[in-house]
N, C-alpha and C positions, 0 to 999 in steps of 0.2 A: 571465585566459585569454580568448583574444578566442573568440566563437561561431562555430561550424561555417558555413557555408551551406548552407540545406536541401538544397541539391541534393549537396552535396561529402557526407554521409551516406550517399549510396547508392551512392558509386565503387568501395568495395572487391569485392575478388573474391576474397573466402573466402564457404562454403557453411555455412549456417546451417542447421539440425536444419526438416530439411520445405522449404527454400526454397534457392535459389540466387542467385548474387548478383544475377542476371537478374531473377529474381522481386521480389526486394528494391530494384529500381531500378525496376520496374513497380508498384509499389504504391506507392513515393514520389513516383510521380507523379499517382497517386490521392487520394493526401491534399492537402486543400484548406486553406491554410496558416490563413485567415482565419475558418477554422470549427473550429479544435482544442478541445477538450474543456481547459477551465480544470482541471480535476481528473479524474483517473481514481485507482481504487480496485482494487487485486487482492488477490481469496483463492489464495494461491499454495499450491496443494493437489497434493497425485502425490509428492514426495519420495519417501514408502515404498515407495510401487507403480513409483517409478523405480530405485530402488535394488535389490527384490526380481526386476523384468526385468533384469536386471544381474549376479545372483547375487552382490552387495555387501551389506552389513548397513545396514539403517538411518540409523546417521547418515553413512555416505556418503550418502546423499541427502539428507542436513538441510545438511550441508555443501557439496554443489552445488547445491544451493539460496540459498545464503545470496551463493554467487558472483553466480549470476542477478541474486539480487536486487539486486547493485552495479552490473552488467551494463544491465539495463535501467533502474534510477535514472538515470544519464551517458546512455543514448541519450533517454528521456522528455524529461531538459534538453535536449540539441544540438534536439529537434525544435520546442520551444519550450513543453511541457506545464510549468504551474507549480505545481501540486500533486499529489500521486501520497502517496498512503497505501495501505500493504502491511500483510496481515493476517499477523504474524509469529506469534504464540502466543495461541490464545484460553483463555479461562478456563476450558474444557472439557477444553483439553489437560492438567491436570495429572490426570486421570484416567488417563493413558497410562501403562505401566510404566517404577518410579522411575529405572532405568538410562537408558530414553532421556528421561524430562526431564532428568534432572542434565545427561548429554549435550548438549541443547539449550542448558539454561542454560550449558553453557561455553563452546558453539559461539558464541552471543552475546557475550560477552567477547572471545573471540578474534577474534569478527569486528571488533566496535565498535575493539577497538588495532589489528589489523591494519591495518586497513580506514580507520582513522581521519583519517591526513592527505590519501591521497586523495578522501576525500569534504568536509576542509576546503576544499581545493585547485579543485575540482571547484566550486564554491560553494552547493551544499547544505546550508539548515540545518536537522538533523534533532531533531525532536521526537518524545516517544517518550509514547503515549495509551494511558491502562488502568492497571490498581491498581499501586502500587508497595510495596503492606505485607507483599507475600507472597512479591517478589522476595529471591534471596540479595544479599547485601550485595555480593560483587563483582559482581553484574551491575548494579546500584542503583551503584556508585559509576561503571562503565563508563558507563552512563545517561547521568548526572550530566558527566561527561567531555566526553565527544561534544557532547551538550548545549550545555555549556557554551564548547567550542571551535568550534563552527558556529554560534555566536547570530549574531552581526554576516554574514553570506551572505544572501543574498539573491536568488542566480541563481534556486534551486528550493527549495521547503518538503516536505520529505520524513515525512509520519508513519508511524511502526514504531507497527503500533496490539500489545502483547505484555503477557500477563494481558490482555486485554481481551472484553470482551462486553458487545453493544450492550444486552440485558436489564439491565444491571446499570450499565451509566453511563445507563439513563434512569431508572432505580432512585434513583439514586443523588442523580441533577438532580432529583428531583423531590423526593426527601428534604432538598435544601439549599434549595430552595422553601417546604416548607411550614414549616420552622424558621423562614426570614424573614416567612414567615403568622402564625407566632404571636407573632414579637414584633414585629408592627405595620407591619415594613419595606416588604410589599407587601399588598394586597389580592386573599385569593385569586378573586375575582371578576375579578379582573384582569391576571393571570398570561398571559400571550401565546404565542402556539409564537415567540416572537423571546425571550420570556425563556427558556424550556425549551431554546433551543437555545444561550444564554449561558450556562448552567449546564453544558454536554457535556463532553467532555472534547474536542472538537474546537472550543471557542469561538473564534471568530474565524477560523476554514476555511470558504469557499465548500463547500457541499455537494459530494458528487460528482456530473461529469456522466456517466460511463461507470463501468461495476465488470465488471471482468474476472475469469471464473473460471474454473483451467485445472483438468484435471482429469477433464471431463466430470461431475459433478454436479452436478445442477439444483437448488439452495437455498443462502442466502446465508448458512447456517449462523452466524446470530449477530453478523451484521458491519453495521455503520454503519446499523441497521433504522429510526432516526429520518431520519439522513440521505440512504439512498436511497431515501426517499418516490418521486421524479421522477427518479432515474441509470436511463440504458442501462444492461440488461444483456446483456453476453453470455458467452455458455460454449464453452470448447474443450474437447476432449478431450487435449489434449498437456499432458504431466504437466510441474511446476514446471521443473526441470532443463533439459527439452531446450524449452523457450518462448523463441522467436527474435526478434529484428527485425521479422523479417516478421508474426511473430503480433500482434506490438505493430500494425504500420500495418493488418494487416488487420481490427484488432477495431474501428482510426479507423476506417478506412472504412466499418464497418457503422454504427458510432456517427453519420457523417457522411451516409450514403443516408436515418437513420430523420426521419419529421417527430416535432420533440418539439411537442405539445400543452400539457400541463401541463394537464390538465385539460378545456381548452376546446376550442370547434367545429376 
């Protein structure tokens, strides 16, 4: 599939939830091609609160969500972003009532086959970050699948971070650290934040530089806490579901106005 031209993204003229296509061709001119954010991160949060505005149940909002989330995957590629990890199911959520996780977990299935050739197609190869002991077996083998048939892509690297929580994959790094302390492998005097970040379950991902959180709530509830030491954040108030194009270029653009420091003068 040959690549969009930045500019050929912003020709159509359908209206996007808060923006029109006007809107959406003014802010692609704002985005500064040469300063894109190597990875952005979203906690794609509001489903319910989209659903219940709706007067729809639940998992019609897990499942227009789970569209989005295809939706914005294919526009993050055409713009040229090459990492994008999406907060799918945190390890908190199995506290939710058993109906809507089972729910969840089949919507996952059914997205991973539905969804499956166009996302080979598309050249996304998706990696899925967080426990896999506690998942059901058809969602582990959907996993496995996907996985497996998007290794060889290349275009964009997609992490589904699902069961996951940042407490608990540095829990977990730090538990396969000290194992190799005790049998001599490393010296824990020696132990680097480059080895703690080998050990993650995002080993080999550039950090994020932006983390998007729709929703309007201010906390990053559990997500990538080693890795967005130094990521932009910012927050919208537009719930998962109706999150547009335009949200996307407009969180670049703040991403793109901020100076990152890192620390220094």
């Amino acid at each position: 599939m040959i690549r969009k031209t930045f500019s050929r993204l912003f020709q159509g003229r359908e209206r996007h939830y808060g923006h029109s296509a006007k809107d959406i061709r003014f802010l692609g001119t704002q985005v500064d091609q040469t300063k894109l954010p190597l990875h952005v991160a979203i906690i794609m949060d509001g489903n319910g609160r989209w659903a219940k505005r709706k007067g729809l149940p639940r998992p019609a909002g897990h499942e227009a969500g789970g569209r989005k989330a295809e939706e914005m995957v294919k526009f993050a590629r055409d713009l040229g972003i090459r990492h994008m990890t999406l907060y799918v199911f945190s390890t908190e959520n199995w506290r939710r009532p058993k109906d809507e996780v089972d729910g969840l977990m089949n919507l996952l299935v059914e997205m991973f086959e539905k969804r499956l050739k166009n996302l080979v197609d598309y050249g996304a190869k998706i990696r899925v970050i967080g426990r896999r002991d506690r998942l059901p077996q058809d969602v582990l083998h959907a996993i496995i699948n996907v996985e497996d048939r998007t290794s060889a892509n290349a275009e964009m690297f997609v992490n589904l971070a699902i069961d996951y929580g940042g407490r608990e994959e540095i829990t977990r790094a730090v538990g396969e650290l000290a194992k190799k302390a005790v049998l001599g492998e490393i010296k824990p005097e020696a132990i680097s934040e480059e080895d703690v970040s080998a050990h993650l379950y995002t080993a080999g991902v550039p950090d994020p530089d932006l983390i998007i959180r729709t929703g309007g709530e201010m906390r990053v509830s559990n997500f990538l806490i080693w890795q967005s030491a130094y990521a932009e954040l910012v927050v919208t108030p537009v719930l998962w579901p109706d999150f547009s194009k335009g949200d996307l270029l407009s969180a670049i653009v703040e991403y793109q106005r901020r100076e990152r420091r890192f620390g220094g003068l």
